[in-house]
ZADO-1210 file (C-alpha; in nm, 4 decimals, padded with zeros to 6 digits):
<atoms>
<atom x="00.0000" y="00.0000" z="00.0000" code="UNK" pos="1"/>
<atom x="00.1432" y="00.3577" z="-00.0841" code="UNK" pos="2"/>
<atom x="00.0786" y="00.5860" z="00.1274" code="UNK" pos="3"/>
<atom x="00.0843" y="00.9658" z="-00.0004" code="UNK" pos="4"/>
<atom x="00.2267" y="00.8673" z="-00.3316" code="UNK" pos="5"/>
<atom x="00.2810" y="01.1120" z="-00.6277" code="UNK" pos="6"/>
<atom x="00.2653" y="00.9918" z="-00.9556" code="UNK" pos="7"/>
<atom x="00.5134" y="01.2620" z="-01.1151" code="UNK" pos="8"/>
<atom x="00.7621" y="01.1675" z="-00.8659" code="UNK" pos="9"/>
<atom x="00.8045" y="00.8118" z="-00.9425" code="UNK" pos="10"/>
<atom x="00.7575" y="00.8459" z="-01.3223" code="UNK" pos="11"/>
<atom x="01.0625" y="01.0606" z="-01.2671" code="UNK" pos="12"/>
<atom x="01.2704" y="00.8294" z="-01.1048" code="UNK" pos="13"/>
<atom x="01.1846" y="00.5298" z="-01.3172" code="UNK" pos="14"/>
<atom x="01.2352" y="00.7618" z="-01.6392" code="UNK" pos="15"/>
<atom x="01.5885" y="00.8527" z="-01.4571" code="UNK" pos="16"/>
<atom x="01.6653" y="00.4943" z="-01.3931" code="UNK" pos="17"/>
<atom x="01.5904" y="00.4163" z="-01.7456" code="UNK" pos="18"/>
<atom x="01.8024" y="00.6701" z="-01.9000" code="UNK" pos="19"/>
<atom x="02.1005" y="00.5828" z="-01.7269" code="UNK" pos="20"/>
<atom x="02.0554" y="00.1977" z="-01.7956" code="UNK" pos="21"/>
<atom x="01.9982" y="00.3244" z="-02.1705" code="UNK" pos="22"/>
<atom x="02.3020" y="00.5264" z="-02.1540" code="UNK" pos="23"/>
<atom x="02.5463" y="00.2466" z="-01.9893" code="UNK" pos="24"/>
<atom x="02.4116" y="-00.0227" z="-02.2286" code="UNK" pos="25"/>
<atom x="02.4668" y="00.2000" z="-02.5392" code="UNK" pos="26"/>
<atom x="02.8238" y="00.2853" z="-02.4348" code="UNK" pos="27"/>
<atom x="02.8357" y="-00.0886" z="-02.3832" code="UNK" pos="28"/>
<atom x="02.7830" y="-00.1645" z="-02.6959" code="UNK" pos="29"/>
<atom x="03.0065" y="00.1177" z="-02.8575" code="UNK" pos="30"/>
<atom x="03.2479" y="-00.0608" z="-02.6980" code="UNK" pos="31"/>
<atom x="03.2227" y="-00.3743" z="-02.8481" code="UNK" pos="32"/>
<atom x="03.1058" y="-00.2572" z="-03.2046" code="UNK" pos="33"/>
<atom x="03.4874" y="-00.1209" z="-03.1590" code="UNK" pos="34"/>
<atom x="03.6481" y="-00.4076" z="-03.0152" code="UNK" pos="35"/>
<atom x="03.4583" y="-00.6203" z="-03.3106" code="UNK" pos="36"/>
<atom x="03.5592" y="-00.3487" z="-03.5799" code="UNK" pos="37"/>
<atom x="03.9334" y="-00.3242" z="-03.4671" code="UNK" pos="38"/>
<atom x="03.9611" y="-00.7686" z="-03.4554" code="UNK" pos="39"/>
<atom x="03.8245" y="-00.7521" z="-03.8153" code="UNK" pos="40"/>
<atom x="04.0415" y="-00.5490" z="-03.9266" code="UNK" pos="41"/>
<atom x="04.3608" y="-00.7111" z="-03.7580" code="UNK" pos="42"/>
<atom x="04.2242" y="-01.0044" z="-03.8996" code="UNK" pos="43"/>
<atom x="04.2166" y="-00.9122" z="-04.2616" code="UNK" pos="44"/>
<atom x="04.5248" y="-00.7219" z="-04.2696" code="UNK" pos="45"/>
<atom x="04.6867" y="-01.0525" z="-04.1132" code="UNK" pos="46"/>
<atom x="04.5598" y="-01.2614" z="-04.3892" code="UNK" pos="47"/>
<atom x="04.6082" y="-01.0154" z="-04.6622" code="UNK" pos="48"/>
<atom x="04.9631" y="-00.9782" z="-04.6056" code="UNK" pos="49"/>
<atom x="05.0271" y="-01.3095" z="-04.5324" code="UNK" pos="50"/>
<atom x="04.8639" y="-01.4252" z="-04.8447" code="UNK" pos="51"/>
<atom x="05.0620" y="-01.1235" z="-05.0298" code="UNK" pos="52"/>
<atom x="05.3512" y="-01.2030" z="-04.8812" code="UNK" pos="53"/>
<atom x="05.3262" y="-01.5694" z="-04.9723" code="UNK" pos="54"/>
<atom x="05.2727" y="-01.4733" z="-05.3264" code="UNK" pos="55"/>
<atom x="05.5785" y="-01.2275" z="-05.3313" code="UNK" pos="56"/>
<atom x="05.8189" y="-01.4770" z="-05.1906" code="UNK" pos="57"/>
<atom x="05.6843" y="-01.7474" z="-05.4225" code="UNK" pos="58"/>
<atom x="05.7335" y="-01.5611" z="-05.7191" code="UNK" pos="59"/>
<atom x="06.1109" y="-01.4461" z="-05.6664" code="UNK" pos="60"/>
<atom x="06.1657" y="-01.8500" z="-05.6387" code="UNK" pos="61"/>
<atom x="06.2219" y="-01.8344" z="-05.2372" code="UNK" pos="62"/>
<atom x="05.9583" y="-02.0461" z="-05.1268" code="UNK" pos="63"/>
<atom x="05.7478" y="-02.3573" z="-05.3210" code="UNK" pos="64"/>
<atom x="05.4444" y="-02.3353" z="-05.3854" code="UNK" pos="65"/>
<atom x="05.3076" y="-02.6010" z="-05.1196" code="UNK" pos="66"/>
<atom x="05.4235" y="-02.3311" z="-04.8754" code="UNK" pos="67"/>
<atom x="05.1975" y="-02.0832" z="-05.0057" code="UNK" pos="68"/>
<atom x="04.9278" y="-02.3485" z="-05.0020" code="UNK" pos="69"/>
<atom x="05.0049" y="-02.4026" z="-04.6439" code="UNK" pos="70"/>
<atom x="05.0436" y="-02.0253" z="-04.5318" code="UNK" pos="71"/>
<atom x="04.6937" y="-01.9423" z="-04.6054" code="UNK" pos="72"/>
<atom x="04.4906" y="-02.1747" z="-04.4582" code="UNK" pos="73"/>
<atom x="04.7080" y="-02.1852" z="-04.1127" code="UNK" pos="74"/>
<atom x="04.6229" y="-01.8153" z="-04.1543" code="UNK" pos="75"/>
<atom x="04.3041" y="-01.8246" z="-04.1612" code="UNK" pos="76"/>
<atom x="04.3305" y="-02.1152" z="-03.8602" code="UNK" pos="77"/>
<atom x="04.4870" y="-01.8134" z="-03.6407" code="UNK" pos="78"/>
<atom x="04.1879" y="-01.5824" z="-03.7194" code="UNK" pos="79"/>
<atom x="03.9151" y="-01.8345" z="-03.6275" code="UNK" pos="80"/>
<atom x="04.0946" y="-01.8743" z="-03.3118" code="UNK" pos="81"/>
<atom x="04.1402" y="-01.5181" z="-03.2583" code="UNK" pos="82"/>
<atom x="03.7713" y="-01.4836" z="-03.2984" code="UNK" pos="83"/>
<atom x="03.6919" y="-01.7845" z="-03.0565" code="UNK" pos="84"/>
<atom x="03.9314" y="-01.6524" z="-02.7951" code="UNK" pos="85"/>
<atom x="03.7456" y="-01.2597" z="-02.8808" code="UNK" pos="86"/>
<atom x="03.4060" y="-01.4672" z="-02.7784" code="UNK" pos="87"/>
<atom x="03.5066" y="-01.6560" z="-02.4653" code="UNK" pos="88"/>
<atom x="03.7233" y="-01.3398" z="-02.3313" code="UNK" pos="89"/>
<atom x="03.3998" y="-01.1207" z="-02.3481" code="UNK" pos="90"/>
<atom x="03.1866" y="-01.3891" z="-02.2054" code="UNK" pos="91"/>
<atom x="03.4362" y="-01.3921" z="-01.9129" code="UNK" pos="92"/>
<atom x="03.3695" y="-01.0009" z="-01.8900" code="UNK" pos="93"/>
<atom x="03.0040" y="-01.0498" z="-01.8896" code="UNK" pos="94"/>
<atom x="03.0035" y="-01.2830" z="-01.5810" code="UNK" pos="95"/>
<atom x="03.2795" y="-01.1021" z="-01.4136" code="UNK" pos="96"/>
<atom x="02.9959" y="-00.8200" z="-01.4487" code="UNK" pos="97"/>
<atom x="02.6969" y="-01.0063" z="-01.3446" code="UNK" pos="98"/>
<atom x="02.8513" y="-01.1484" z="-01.0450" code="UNK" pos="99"/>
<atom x="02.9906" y="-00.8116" z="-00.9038" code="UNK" pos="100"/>
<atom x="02.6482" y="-00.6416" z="-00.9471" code="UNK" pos="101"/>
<atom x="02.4351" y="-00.9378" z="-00.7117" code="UNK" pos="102"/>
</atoms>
């Protein structure tokens, strides 16, 4: 029962509460839209100079061409992982969140 209760009042504080959960969860994910943004692009420069580099060292006659073969896909290997690792490291983050805020 609410005793001498003003509507205003509370729709103020719940709008407040609101706003600053909105705010923290949009900087949230500003913060991972970078993180994401700046592992992509890591990513693709890694396989885009290892490919390029592959090819350049392949055509002087430095390395076969079962190395370049090779190169690439372990490449690619290392950016799966990176993204796996990306996944599990903010899922860690998340709990280590959760459990500080209960």
């Amino acid at each position: 029962m609410k005793l001498f209760a003003r509507a205003h009042e509370e729709d103020a504080y719940v709008r407040e509460a609101l706003e600053q959960h909105t705010g923290r969860f949009h900087r949230s994910l500003r913060l991972n839209t970078g993180f994401g943004f700046c592992l992509t692009t890591l990513n693709a420069m890694l396989v885009t100079s290892t490919a390029g580099l592959a090819m350049l060292l392949w055509s002087n006659g430095s390395v076969e061409v079962g190395t370049v073969a090779m190169a690439i896909p372990l490449t690619w290997q290392i950016v799966n992982a990176a993204g796996w690792v990306a996944y599990q490291i903010t899922s860690i983050f998340e709990n280590v969140v959760w459990c500080r805020k209960a």
